[in-house]
C-alpha positions as CSV (number, residue, x, y, z in Angstrom):
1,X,-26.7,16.5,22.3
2,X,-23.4,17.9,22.2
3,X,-23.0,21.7,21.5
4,X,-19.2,22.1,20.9
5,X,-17.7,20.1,18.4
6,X,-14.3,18.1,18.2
7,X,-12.7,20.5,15.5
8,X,-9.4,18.1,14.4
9,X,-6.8,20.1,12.6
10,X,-5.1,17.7,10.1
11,X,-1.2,18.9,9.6
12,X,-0.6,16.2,7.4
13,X,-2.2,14.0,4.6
14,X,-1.0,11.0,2.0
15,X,-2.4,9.7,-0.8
16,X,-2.7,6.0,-0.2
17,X,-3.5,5.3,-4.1
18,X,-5.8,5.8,-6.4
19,X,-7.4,5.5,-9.8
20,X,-7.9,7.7,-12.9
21,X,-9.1,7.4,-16.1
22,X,-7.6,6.8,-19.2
23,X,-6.6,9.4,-20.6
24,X,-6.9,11.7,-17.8
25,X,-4.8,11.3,-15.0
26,X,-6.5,13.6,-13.3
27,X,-10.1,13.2,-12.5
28,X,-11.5,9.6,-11.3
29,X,-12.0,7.8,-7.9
30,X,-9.1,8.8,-5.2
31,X,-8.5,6.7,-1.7
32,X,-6.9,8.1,1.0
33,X,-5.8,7.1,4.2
34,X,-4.1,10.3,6.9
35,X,-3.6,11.0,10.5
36,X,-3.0,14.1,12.2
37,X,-3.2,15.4,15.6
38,X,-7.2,16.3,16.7
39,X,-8.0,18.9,19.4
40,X,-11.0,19.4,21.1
41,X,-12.6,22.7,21.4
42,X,-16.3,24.1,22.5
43,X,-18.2,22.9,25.6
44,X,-20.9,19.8,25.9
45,X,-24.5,20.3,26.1
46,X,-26.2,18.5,28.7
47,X,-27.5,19.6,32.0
48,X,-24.9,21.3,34.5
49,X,-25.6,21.9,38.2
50,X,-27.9,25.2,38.3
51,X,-26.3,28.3,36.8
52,X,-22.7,26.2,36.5
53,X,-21.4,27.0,32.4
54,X,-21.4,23.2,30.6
55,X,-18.2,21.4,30.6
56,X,-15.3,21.9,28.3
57,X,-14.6,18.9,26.2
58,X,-10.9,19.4,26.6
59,X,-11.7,18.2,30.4
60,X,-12.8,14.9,29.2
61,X,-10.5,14.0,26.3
62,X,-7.5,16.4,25.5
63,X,-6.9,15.4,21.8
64,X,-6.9,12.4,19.9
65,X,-4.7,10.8,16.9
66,X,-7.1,10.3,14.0
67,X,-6.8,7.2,11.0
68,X,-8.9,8.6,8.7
69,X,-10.4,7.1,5.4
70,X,-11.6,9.6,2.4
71,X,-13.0,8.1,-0.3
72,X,-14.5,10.2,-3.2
73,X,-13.6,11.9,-7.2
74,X,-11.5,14.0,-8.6
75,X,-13.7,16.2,-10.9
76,X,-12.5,17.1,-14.5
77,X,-11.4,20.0,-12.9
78,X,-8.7,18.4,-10.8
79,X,-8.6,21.6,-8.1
80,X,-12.0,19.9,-7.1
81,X,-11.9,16.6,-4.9
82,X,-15.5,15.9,-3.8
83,X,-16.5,12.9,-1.4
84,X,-16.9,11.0,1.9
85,X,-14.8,10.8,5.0
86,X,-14.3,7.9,8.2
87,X,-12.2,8.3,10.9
88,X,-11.5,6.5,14.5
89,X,-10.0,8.3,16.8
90,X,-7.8,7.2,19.5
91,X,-8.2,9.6,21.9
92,X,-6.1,10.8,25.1
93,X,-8.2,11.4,28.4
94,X,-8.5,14.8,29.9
95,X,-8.3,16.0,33.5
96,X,-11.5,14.6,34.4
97,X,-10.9,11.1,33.6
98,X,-7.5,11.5,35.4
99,X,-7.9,8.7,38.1
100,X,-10.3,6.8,35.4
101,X,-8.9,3.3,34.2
102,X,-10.5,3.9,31.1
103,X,-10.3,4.7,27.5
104,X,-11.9,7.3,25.1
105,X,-12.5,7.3,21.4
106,X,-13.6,9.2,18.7
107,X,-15.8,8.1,15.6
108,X,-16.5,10.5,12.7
109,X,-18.4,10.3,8.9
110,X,-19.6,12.7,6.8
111,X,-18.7,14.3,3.4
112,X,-16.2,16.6,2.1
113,X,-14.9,19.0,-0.5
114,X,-11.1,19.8,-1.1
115,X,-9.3,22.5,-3.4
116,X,-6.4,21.5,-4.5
117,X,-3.8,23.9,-5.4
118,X,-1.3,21.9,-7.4
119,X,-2.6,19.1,-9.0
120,X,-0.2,18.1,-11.3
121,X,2.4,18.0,-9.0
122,X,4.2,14.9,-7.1
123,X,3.4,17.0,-4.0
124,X,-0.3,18.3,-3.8
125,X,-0.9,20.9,-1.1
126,X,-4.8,21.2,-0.7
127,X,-7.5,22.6,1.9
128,X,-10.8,21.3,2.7
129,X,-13.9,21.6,4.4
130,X,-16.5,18.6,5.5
131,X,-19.6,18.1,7.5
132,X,-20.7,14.9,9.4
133,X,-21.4,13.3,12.6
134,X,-19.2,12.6,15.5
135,X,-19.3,10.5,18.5
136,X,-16.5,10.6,21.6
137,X,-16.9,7.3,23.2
138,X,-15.6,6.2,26.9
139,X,-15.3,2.9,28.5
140,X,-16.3,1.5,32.1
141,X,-19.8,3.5,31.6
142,X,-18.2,6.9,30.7
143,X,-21.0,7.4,28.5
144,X,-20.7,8.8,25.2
145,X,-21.3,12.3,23.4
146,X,-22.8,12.9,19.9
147,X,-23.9,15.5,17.4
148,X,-23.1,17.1,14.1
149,X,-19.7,18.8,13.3
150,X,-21.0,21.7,10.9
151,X,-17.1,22.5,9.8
152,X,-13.9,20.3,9.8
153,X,-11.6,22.6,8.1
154,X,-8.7,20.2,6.8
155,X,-5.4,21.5,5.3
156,X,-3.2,18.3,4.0
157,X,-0.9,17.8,1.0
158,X,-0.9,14.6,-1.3
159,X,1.8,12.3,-2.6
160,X,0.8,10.9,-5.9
161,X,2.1,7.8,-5.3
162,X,0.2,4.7,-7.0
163,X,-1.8,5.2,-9.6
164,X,-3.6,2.7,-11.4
165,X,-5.0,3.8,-15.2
C-alpha cells in the first residue's frame, strides 16, 4: 500500500445542473461535473533496494487531468454542500516510464464537504475537503498502486446554471 497520496489541486469547478426544492432554491440534490490539473506528491510504499528511500510518485506519473463527478446536498444552510465524489484521471507518465509505450490512469471515490462562500450568487466561490480511495493504474504490466487519500483539499467556484425546481 501506497504511503504518499495523489493530492489533485482543483483550480477550477462548474456546476453542471442541479435540483432544489420548491421553495428553496437553495438546499436539495446538486450534480457536478469539473476538471483541473492533479499533481502527485509523497513517495510509494513498497519494498526499495536495502536502505534506498521509496520512490517518488512524481517519477511514475507527473500529473494527470481529472473528469470528476460530485454528487451530493445542499443543506438548508446553503454554505454547506455535503456528498460523494468519482473521478478518472488521465494521467501523464513520469521520468520512469519515459521509454514505456504505456499509459497511466488514475481512479478516485470517496466523500466530501464544501463551504460555500456565496451562495446566492451566479458565481459561487467555495472550498472543500474529501476522503476516499485512489488507485494509479498503468498498462503493459506496469502494475498499479492503491490506498486511502486522508485529505483532497478542493478550492472551485460554481456557475448556477440549470436549475430544475
Amino acid at each position: 500500500m501506497r504511503i504518499g497520496m495523489m493530492a489533485g489541486v482543483v483550480v477550477a469547478g462548474m456546476l453542471a445542473g442541479g435540483t432544489a426544492m420548491a421553495g428553496d432554491v437553495n438546499s436539495g440534490i446538486e450534480v457536478g461535473l469539473r476538471t483541473g490539473y492533479a499533481i502527485p506528491l509523497g513517495n510509494s510504499a513498497g519494498s526499495p533496494a536495502a536502505g534506498a528511500p521509496a520512490p517518488n510518485l512524481s517519477d511514475t506519473i507527473s500529473g494527470a487531468i481529472p473528469i470528476w463527478i460530485d454528487a451530493g446536498y445542499r443543506l438548508a444552510s446553503p454554505n454547506l454542500f455535503l456528498g460523494a465524489y468519482f473521478q478518472y484521471g488521465i494521467g501523464f507518465n513520469g521520468s520512469a516510464l519515459n521509454n514505456c509505450n504505456c499509459s497511466t490512469n488514475v481512479v478516485m471515490y470517496g466523500i466530501q464537504a464544501h463551504y460555500h462562500f456565496m451562495p446566492d450568487q451566479t458565481i459561487d466561490p467555495w472550498a472543500g475537503y474529501g476522503i476516499g480511495m485512489e488507485q494509479v493504474n498503468g498498462s503493459n504490466n506496469n502494475g498499479s498502486a492503491s490506498g486511502w487519500d486522508y485529505g483532497i483539499l478542493q478550492v472551485g467556484a460554481d456557475y448556477r446554471g440549470l436549475m430544475i425546481t
